[in-house]
C-alpha positions in Angstrom: -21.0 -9.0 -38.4 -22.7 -11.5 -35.7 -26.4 -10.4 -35.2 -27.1 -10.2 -31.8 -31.1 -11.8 -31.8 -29.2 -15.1 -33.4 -26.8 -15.2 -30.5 -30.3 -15.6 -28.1 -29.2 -11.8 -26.2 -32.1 -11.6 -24.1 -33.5 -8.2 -24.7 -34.5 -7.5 -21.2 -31.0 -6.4 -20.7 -30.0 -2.7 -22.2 -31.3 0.4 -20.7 -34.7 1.3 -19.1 -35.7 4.5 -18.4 -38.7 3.3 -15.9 -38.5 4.0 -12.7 -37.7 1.7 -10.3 -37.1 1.4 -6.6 -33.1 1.1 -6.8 -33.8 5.0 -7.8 -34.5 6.2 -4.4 -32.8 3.7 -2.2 -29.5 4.1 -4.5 -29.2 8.0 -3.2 -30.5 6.8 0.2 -27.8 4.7 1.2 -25.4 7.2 -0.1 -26.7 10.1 2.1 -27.1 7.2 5.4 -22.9 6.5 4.2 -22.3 9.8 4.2 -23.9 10.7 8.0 -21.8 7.0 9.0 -18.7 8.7 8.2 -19.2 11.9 9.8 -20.0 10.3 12.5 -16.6 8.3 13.1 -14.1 9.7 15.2 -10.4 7.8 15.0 -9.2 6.5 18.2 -6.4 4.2 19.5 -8.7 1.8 20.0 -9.1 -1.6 17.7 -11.7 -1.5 15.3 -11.7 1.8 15.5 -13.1 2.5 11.9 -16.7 1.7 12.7 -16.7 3.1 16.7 -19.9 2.3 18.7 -21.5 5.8 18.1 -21.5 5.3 14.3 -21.2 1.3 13.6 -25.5 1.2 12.8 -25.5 4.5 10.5 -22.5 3.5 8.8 -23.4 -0.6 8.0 -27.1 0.5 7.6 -25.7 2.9 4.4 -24.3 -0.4 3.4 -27.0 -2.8 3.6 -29.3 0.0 1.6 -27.2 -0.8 -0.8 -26.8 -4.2 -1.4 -30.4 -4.2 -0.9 -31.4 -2.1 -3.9 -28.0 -3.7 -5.7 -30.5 -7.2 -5.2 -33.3 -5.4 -6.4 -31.4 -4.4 -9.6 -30.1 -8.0 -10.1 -34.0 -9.3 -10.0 -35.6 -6.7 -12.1 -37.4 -8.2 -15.1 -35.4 -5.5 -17.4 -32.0 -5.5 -16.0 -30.2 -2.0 -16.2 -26.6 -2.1 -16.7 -26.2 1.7 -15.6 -28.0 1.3 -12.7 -25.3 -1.7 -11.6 -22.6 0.7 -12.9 -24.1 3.4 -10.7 -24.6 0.3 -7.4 -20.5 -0.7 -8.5 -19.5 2.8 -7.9 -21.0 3.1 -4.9 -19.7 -0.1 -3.4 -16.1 0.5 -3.6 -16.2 4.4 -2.6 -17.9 3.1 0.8 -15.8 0.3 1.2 -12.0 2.0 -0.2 -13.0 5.5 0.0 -13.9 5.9 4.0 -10.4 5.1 5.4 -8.4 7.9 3.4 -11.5 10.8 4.3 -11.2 9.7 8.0 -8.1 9.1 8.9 -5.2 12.2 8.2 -2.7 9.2 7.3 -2.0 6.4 5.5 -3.8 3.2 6.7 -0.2 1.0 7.2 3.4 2.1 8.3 4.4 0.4 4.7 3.0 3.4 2.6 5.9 5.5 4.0 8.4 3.2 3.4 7.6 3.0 0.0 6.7 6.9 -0.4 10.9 6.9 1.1 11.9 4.8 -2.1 10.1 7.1 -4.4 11.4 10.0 -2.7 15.0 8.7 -2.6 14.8 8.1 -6.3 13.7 11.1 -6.9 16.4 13.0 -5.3 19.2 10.8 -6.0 18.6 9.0 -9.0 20.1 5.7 -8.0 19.4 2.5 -5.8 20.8 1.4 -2.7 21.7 -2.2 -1.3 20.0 -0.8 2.3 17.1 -0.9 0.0 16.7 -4.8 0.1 14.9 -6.5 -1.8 13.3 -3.4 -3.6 16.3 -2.6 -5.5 16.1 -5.9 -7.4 12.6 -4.8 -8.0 12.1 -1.2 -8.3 9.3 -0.6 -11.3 7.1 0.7 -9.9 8.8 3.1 -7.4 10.3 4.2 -10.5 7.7 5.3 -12.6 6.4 6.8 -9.5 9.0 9.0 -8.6 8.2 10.1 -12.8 4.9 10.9 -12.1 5.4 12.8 -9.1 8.2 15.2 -10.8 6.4 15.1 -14.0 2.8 16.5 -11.8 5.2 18.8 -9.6 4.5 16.7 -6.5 6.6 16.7 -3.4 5.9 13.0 -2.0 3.8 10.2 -2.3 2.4 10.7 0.7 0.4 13.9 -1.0 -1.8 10.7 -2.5 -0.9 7.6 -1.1 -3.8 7.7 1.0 -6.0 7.5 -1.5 -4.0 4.7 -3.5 -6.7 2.2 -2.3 -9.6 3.7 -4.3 -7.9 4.0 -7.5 -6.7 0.8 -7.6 -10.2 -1.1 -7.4 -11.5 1.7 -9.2 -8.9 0.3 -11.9 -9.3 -3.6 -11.3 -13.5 -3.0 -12.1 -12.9 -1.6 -15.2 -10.0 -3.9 -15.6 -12.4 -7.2 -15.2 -15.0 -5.3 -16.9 -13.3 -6.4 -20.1 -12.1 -9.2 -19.1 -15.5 -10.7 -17.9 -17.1 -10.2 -21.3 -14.3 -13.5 -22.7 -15.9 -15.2 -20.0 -19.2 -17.6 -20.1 -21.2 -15.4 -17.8 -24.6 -13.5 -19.0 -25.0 -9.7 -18.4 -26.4 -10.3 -15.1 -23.6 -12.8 -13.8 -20.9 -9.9 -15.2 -22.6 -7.1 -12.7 -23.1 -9.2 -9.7 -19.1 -11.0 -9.7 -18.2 -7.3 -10.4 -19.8 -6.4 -7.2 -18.4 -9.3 -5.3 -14.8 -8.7 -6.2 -15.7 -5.6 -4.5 -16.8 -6.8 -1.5 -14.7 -10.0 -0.7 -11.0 -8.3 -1.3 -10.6 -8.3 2.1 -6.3 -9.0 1.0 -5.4 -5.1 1.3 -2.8 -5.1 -1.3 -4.5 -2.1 -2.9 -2.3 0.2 -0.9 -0.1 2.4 -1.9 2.3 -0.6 -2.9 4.8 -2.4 -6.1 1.6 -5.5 -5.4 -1.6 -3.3 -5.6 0.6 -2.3 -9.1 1.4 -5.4 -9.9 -2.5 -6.8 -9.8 -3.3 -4.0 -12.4 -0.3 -5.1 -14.9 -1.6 -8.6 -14.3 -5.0 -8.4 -15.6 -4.4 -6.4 -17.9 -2.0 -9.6 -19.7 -5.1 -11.9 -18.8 -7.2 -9.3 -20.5 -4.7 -9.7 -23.8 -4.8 -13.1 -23.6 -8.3 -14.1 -23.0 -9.5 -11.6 -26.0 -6.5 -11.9 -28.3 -5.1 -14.9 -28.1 -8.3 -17.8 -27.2 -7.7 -21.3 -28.8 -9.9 -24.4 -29.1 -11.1 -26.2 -25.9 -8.8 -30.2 -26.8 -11.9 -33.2 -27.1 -10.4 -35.0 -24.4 -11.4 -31.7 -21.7 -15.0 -31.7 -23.3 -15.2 -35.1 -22.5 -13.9 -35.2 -19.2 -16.8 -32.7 -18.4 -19.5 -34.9 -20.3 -18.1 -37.9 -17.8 -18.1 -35.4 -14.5 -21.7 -34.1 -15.3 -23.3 -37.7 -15.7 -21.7 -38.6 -12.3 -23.1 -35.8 -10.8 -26.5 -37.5 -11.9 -28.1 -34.5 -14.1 -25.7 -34.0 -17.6 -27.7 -36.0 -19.8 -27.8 -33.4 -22.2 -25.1 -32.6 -24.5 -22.5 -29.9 -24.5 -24.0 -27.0 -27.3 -21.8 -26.1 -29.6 -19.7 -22.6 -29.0 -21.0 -19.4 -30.7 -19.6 -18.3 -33.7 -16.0 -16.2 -33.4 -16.1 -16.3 -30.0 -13.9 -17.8 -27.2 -14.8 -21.7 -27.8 -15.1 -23.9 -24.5 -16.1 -20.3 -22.8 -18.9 -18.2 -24.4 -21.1 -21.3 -24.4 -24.3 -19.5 -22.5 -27.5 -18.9 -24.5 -28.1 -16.1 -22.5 -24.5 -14.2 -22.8 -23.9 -11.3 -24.1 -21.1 -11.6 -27.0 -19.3 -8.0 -28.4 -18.7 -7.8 -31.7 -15.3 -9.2 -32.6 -12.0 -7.4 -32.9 -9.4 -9.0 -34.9 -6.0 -8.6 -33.9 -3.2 -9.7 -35.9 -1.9 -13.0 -33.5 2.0 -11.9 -33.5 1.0 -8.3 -32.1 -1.1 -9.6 -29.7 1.8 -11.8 -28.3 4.4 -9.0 -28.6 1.9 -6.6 -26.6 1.3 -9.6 -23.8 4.8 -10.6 -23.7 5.9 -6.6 -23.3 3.1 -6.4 -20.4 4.6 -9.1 -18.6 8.2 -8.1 -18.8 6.9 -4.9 -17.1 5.1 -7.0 -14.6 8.3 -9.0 -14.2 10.4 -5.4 -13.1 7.6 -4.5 -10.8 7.1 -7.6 -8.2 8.7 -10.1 -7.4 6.0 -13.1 -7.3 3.2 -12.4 -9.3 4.5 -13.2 -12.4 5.1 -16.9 -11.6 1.3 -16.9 -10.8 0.2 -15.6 -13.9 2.4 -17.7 -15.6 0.9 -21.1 -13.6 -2.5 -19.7 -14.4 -2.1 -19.3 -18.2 0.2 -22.1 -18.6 -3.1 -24.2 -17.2 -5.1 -23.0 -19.7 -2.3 -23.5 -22.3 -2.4 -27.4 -21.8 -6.4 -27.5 -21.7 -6.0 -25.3 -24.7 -7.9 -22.2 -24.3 -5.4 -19.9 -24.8 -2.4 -20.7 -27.6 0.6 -20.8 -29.3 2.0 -23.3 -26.6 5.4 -21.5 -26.6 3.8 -18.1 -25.0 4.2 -19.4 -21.1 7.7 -20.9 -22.3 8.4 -17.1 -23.6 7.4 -16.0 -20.5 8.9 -17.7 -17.5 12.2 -17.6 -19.7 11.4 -13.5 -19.3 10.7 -14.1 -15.2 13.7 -16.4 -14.6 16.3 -14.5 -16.6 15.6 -11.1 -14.4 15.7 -13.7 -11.2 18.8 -15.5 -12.4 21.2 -12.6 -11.5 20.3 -11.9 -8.2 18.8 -15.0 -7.3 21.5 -16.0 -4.3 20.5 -13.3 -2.7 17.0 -13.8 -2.5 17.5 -17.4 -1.9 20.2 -16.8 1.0 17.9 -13.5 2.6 14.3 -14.7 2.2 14.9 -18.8 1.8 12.9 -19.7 -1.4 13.6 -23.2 -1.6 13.4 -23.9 2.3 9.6 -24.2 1.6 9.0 -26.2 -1.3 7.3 -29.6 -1.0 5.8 -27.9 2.9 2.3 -27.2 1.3 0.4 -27.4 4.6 2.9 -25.3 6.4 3.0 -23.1 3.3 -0.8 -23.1 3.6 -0.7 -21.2 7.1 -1.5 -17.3 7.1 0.7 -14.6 8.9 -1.0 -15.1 12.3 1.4 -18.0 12.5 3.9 -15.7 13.4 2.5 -14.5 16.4 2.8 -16.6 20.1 -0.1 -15.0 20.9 -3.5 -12.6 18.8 -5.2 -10.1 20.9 -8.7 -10.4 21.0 -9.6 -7.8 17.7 -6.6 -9.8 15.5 -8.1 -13.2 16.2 -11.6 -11.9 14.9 -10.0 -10.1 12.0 -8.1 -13.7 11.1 -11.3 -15.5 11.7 -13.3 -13.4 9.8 -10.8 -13.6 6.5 -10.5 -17.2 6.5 -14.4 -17.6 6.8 -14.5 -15.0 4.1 -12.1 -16.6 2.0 -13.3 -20.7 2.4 -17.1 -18.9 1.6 -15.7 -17.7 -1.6 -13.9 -20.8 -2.6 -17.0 -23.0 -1.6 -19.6 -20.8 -3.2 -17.0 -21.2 -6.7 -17.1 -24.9 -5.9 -21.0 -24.7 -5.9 -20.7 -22.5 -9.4 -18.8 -25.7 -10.9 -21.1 -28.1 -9.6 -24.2 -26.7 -11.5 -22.4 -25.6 -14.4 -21.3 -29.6 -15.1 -24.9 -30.8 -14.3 -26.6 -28.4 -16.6 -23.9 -29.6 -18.9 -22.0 -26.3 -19.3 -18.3 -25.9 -20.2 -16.7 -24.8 -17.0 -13.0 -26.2 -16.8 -11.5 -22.6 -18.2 -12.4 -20.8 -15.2 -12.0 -23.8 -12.6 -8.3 -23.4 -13.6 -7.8 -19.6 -13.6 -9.8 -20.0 -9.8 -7.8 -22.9 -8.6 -4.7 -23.1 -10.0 -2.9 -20.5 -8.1 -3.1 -22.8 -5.0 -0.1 -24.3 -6.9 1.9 -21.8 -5.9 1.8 -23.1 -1.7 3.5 -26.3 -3.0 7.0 -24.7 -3.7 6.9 -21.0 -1.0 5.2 -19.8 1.7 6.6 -16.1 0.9 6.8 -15.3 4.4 3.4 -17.2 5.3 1.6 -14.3 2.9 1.7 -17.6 -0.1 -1.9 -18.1 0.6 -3.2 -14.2 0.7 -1.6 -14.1 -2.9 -2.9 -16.9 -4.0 -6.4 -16.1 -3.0 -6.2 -12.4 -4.4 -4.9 -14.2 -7.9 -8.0 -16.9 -7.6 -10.9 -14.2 -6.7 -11.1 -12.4 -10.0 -12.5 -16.2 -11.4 -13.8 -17.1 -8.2 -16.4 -14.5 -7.9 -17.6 -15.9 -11.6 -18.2 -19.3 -10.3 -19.8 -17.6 -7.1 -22.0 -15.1 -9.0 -23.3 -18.7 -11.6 -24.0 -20.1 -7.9 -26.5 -17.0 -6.7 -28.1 -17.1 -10.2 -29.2 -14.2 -10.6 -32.2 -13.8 -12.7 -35.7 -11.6 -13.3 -37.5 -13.0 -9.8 -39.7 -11.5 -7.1 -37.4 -9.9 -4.3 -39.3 -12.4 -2.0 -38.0 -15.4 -4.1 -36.1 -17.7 -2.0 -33.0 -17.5 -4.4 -33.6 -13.8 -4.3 -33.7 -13.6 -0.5 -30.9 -15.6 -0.3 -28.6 -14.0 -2.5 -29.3 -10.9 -1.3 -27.9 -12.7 2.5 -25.4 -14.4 0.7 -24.1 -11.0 -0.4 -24.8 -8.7 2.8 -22.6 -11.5 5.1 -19.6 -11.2 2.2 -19.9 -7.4 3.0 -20.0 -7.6 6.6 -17.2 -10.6 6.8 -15.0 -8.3 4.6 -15.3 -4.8 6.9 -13.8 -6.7 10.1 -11.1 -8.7 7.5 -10.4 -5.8 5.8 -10.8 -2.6 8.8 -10.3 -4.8 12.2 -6.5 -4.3 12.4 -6.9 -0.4 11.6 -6.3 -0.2 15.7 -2.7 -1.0 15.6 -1.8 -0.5 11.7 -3.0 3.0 11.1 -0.7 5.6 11.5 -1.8 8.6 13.2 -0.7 12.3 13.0 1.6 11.7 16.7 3.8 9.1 14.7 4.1 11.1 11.1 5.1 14.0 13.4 7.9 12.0 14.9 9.1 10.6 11.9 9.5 13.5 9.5 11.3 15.0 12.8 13.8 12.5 13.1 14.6 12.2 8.6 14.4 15.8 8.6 15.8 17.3 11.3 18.4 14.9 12.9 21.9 13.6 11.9 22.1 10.2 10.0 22.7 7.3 12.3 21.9 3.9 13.6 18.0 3.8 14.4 16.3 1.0 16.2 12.4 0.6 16.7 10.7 -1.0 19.1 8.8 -2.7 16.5 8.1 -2.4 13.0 4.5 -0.1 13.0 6.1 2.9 12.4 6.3 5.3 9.3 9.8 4.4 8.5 11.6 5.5 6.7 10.8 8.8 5.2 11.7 11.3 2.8 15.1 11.4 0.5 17.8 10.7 3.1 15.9 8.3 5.1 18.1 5.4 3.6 21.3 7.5 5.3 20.3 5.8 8.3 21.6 2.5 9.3 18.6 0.5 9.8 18.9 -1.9 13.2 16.5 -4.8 13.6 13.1 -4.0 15.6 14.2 -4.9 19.3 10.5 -7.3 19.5 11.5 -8.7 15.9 12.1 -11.9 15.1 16.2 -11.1 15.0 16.1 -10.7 18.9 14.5 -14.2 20.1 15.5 -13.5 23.4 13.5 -10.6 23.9 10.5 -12.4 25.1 9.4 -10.0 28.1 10.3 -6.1 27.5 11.7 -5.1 30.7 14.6 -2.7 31.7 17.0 -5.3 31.8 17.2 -5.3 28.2 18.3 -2.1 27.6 22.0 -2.4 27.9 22.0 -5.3 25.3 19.7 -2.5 23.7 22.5 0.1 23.6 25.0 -2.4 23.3 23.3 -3.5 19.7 22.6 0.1 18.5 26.4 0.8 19.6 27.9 -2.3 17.1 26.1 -0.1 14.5 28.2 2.7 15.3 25.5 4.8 18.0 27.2 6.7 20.0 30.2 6.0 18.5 31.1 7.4 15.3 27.4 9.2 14.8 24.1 9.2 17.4 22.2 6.5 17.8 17.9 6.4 17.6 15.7 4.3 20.0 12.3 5.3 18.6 8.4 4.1 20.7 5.2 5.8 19.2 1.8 4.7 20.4 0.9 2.8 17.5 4.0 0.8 18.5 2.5 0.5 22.0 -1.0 -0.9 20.3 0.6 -3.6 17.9 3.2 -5.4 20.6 0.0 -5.9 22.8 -2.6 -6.8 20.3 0.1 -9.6 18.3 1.3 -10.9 21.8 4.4 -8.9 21.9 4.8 -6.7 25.1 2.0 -5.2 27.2 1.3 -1.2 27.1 2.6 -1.6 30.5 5.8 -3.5 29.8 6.2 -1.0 27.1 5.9 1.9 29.2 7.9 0.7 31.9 10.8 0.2 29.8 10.1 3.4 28.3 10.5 4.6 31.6 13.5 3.0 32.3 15.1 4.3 29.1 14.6 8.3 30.3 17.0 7.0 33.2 19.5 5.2 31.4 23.1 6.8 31.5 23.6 8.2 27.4 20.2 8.2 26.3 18.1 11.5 26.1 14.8 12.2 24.4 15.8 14.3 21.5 14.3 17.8 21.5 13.7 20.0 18.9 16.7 22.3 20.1 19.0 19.2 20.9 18.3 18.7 16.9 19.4 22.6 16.5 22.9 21.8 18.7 23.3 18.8 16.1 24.0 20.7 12.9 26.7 22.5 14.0 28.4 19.3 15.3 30.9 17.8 12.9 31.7 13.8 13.8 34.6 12.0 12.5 35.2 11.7 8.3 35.6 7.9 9.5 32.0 8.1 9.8 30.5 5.9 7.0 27.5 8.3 6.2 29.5 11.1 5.5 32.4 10.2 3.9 33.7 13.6 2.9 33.6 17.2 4.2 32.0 18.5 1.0 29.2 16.0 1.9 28.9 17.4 5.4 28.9 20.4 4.5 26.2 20.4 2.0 23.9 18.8 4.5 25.0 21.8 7.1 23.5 24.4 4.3 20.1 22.1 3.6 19.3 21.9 7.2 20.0 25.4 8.1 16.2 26.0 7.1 14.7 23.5 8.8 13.4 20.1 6.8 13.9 19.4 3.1 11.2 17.1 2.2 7.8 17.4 3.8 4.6 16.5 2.0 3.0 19.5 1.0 -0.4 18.3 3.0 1.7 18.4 5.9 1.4 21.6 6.8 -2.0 21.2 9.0 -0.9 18.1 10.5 2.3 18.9 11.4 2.9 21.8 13.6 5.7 23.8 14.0 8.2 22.1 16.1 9.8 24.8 17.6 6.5 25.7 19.2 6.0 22.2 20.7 5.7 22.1 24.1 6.9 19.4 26.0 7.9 16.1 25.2 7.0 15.5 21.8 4.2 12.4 21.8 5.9 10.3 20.1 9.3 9.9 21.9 12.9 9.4 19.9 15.8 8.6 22.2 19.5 9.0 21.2 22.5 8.0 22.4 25.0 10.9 22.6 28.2 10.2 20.5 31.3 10.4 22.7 
């Protein structure tokens, strides 16, 4: 057994049943949170998660907190529950107001991947329409399992809240993770809490990625715990040489404490558990499992886990050598078959060697942001060149005080690696950064320095800055697009009519914010290119000269030839082409125009839908390639939809009782 007092644990860390001020501003910012989001009302608008009438309730509930967070940090006894209780908090405000304001998932992407799960689950098979999902469908799988398994209709019953549980997961996740790292109690709570507040990335939707990041720490986890080796001479070193050119490591490097991680746990003031032996070859077998599970769920993260423990393979913190061997043999042979395709589709080795290009974010594929996207881009690169510099700054003082510190400088900086050989479609440096932040915030919370001060200590005061600006920064990176990318109840409406209710057939958007597709036979529908994609180049200015080439495209599909054709708008469509430079509302609504007068083109009508299923088209039709099929589909629409989430029922009203046009308009081309 290791005894604790040897290991110099301070003893000001444990639990403290004094009262402190944390107790009353803690519940205070809750209830202030609480009023903020009653407050906000959705709207078309940009930035519309913090509207003018609620934007000072709702940000003062989060300064309160990061205030009495501070306050926790400088106590002379620090409470662990108390931070636990400040964590909590954090995340619920930050990934828990989106899915109680808005009725439906933040991005058109959830229901895509909610019609993968569904399709699955009613089929059983995979699809080549799929794309690129098919070659990696883990975790659609399993959730398709889970939803028959609980007796849930869709996804979408959940997806909303998908965000939540996922950080809810990743802080327990780097709870454990943290305590193989060099970092005392305090250090631990505060990176905690700025993981929180500087994921700004948003792949904790819904998504195979948010998935994939859980899978992923969980084999560092393993590894860092299980399967720790012994810092080589030549690394200590290298840091003795760096922290005597930095003008202040004059004293040596103290030895590592017994039976723990050496080169890591080298802190005086950390907080070691007590040892759990694991025999070495089970560890290995359980890591190496964990990644071949990550390898069958996404399609990039692997290679970045691999780069990131193969690093600390050569420095040798983590061993046997062959373990990263094992495990890009495990990556590249699931790759291998299907690898033409990929290549061929999404270009993998047209990027390698382009690291500046590769270095660019998504916004480079816009001519032109609006106004709320250029802030949003602004604000996430300042967000993320903050976090990276504060790590710097850990690093820094960590080599001057003559601390180990070349362990987590590679887990933090290595996965920029991966912008030397892709730029997966310019989203290369958002992965990286999300695979760097987990050991950057360690670096940034040995920067603050947290430690038993007055709140009125410069360090304290700015700490306390340092981490309210993070906060701020991340709510316009992380919310400012919610104008455009939120889908509201008018497009959910449309697109469960048109999967449910409507013949299978070639649909075009007018760009890709839209909740498609959806349910079990959405993949029945030939899927055209988004008219203001990238396909269409010529498309430069929507006007009503384009739509013949419009119907002329949908028609080479078979619209309106062998089976209807779909043109479908939806004001969130109408938000994104003018806020990433596409079209203007007006230009879209002209054309929209345009389209009601267009010879073969109708908006589609909840009777016109009716007429449809007693309709039989030609057996050359490629969607129904029998009459048994067609037939079967005749009996399952006689009722009305198949598969509708089972929250729907408030949001979606009847359609038969809609009056008018529906809101968001779907316009086929009659089959002649």
């Amino acid at each position: 057994m290791i005894n604790r007092s040897t290991l110099g644990v301070s003893r000001s860390v444990g639990r403290d049943r004094q009262f402190a001020i944390s107790d009353v501003l803690l519940p205070i910012s809750i209830a202030v949170w609480i009023v903020g989001v009653r407050l906000i009302r959705p709207s078309p608008v940009p930035l519309s998660i913090l509207p003018a009438g609620s934007v000072v309730v709702f940000v003062a509930g989060l300064g309160i907190l990061v205030v009495s967070a501070s306050l926790v940090l400088a106590r002379r006894k620090f409470s662990r529950h108390r931070m636990a209780l400040h964590l909590g908090a954090l995340i619920m405000m930050l990934y828990g107001t989106a899915p109680i304001v808005f009725p439906e998932p933040r991005f058109a992407w959830v229901e895509k991947h909610a019609a993968i799960t569904n399709y699955i689950a009613v089929h059983h098979v995979l699809v080549r329409s799929m794309d690129i999902y098919r070659i990696w469908p883990g975790f659609f799988a399993l959730t398709a399992w889970i939803d028959k398994v609980a007796g849930v209709s869709s996804p979408l019953v959940y997806a909303s809240w998908a965000e939540l549980f996922f950080e809810i997961f990743y802080a327990i996740e780097l709870a454990w993770i943290f305590r193989a790292l060099p970092l005392n109690e305090r250090e631990r709570w505060l990176a905690l809490f700025l993981f929180a507040g500087a994921n700004w990335i948003g792949q904790d939707y819904f998504s195979p990625q948010g998935f994939a990041l859980v899978i992923s720490l969980g084999v560092f986890g393993m590894a860092l715990h299980w399967l720790k080796g012994e810092q080589r001479p030549w690394v200590t070193k290298l840091e003795r040489r760096a922290g005597r050119f930095l003008g202040r490591g004059r004293q040596p490097l103290p030895a590592p404490l017994p039976q723990s991680l050496p080169g890591w746990n080298d802190d005086s003031k950390a907080t070691v558990s007590d040892p759990v032996v694991h025999p070495r070859w089970l560890a290995i077998v359980a890591v190496l499992l964990t990644y071949g599970v990550l390898t069958f769920v996404h399609e990039l993260s692997p290679y970045i886990v691999a780069a990131q423990l193969g690093a600390l393979v050569i420095f040798g913190f983590v061993r046997p050598w062959w373990l990263v061997v094992a495990m890009l043999a495990i990556a590249a042979g699931f790759l291998a078959p299907n690898f033409n395709y990929v290549n061929n589709t999404y270009g993998l080795t047209a990027s390698i060697g382009n690291f500046f290009g590769n270095l660019q974010g998504p916004s480079v594929n816009f001519t032109r942001l609006g106004s709320e996207a250029l802030l949003t881009a602004k604000a996430a690169r300042v967000l993320s060149i903050g976090m990276w510099g504060l790590a710097v700054v850990g690093v820094v003082q960590r080599l001057r005080q003559g601390r180990h510190v070349v362990g987590l400088a590679l887990l933090a900086f290595s996965p920029l690696t991966l912008l030397v050989f892709l730029t997966y479609g310019h989203e290369g440096v958002l992965r990286a950064y999300l695979f760097s932040l987990p050991w950057t915030v360690c670096l940034a919370a040995y920067a603050l320095k947290p430690a038993p001060e007055a709140f009125w200590h410069p360090r304290v005061v700015f700490r306390t800055a340092s981490i309210a600006v993070i906060v701020v920064l991340f709510l316009v990176a992380f919310f400012g697009e919610d104008g455009s990318d939120v889908m509201t109840p008018a497009d959910m409406q449309a697109s469960v009519f048109l999967y449910t209710r409507a013949r299978p057939g070639p649909l075009m958007l007018l760009n890709a914010d839209f909740p498609s597709p959806i349910g079990g036979n959405s993949y029945e529908f030939t899927s055209v290119d988004s008219l203001l994609g990238t396909a269409y180049a010529g498309i430069t200015r929507l006007s009503p000269a384009d739509i013949p080439f419009v119907t002329t495209e949908i028609a080479s599909y078979g619209g309106g030839v062998t089976a209807p054709g779909y043109f479908v708008v939806s004001p969130s469509m109408f938000a994104y082409a003018e806020e990433y430079g596409m079209a203007t509302a007006a230009q879209c609504r002209s054309f929209v125009a345009a389209m009601d007068r267009a010879p073969g083109w109708r908006i589609v009508q909840p009777r016109w839908c009716d007429n449809l299923r007693t309709r039989r088209w030609p057996l050359t039709h490629t969607v129904l390639p029998g009459n048994a099929r067609s037939k079967r589909r005749d009996r399952q629409y006689a009722n009305g939809p198949t598969i509708i989430p089972r929250s729907s029922a408030p949001i979606y009203p009847p359609l038969a009782a809609a009056r008018g046009r529906p809101s968001c308009a779907v316009r086929a081309r009659d089959h002649k």
